[in-house]
C-alpha positions in Angstrom: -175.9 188.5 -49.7 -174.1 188.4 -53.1 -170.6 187.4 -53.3 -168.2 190.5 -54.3 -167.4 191.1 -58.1 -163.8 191.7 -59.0 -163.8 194.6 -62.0 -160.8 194.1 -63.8 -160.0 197.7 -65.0 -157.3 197.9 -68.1 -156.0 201.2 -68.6 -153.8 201.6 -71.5 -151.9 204.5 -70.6 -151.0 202.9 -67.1 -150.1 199.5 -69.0 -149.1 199.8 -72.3 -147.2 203.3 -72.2 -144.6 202.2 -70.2 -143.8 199.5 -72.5 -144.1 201.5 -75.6 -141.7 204.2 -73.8 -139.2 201.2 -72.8 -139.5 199.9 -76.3 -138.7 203.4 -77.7 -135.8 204.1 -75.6 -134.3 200.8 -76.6 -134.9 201.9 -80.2 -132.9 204.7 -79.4 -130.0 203.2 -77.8 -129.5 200.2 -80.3 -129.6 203.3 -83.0 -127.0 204.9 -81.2 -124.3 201.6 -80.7 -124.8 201.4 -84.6 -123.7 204.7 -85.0 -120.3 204.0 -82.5 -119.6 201.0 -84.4 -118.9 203.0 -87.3 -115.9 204.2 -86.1 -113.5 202.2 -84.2 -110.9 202.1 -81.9 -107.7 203.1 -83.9 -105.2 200.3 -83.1 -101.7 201.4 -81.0 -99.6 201.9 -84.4 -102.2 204.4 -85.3 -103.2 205.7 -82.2 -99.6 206.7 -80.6 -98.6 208.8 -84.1 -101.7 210.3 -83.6 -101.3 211.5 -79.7 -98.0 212.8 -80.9 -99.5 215.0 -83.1 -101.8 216.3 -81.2 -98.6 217.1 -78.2 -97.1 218.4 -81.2 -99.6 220.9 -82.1 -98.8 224.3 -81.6 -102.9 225.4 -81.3 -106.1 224.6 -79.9 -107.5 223.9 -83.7 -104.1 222.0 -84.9 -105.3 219.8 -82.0 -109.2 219.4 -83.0 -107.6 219.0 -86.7 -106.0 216.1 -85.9 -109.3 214.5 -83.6 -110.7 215.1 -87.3 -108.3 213.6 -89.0 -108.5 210.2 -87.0 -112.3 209.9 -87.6 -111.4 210.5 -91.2 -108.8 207.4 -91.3 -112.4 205.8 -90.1 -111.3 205.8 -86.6 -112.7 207.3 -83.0 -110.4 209.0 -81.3 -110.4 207.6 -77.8 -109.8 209.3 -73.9 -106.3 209.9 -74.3 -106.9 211.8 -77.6 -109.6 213.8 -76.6 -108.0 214.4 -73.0 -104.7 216.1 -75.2 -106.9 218.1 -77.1 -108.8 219.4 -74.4 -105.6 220.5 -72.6 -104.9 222.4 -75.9 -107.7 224.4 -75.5 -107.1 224.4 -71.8 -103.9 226.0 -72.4 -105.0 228.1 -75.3 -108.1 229.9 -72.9 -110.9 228.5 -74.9 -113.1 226.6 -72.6 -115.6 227.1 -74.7 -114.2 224.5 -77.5 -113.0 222.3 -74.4 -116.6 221.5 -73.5 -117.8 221.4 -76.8 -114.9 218.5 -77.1 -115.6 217.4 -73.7 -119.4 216.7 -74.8 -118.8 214.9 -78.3 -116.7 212.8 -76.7 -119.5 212.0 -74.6 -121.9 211.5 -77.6 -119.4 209.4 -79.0 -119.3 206.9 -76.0 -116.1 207.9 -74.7 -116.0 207.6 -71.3 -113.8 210.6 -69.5 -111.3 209.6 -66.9 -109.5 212.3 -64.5 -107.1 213.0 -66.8 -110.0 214.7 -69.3 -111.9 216.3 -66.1 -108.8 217.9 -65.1 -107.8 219.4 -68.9 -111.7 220.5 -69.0 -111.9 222.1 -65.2 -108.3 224.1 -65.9 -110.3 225.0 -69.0 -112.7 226.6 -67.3 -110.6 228.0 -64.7 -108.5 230.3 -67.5 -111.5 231.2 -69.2 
């Protein structure tokens, strides 16, 4: 009898894809912390005048303006700002420009807390 061959079979889609996916989803995520490190976190002198503003505001779009305004000073607006602004539009009907706010603050890397899913669910309930 002759001994049993072992046939080492290499198929690059089973071994290399995965890696080259990997490796391209990592692209993408490193591309996307560069782009959130443009911005940054306004510090509490600016951020509080900022969130009073956007109480202030007597619309929806005074309170995106200001949102706008604070990535303008070079800034990204955090939870708490994009939480207020949300409500505006909450109160205002317009749950359509509440999730549109709710998901760039998502692209952005803001994470939401209860506060913003509340403002975006009573959002959606007026609408």
């Amino acid at each position: 009898m002759m001994p049993r061959r072992h046939i080492c079979f290499f198929d690059p889609v089973l071994h290399v894809l995965p890696a080259v996916l990997l490796l391209l989803s990592l692209l993408v995520l490193l591309n996307q912390a560069e782009s959130f490190s443009a911005l940054r976190k306004p510090p509490k002198s600016i951020a509080i005048p900022f969130m009073a503003r956007i109480k202030k505001a007597r619309t929806w779009r005074d309170g995106e303006r200001v949102l706008q305004d604070i990535e303008r000073e070079g800034y990204s607006p955090d939870v708490f700002h994009y939480s207020a602004a949300i409500s505006k539009c909450a109160k205002a009907g317009k749950w359509r420009k509440a999730l549109s706010l709710f998901k760039r603050m998502q692209s952005q890397g803001v994470v939401a807390n209860v506060i913003t899913y509340s403002a975006a669910i009573s959002a959606c309930e007026k609408g």
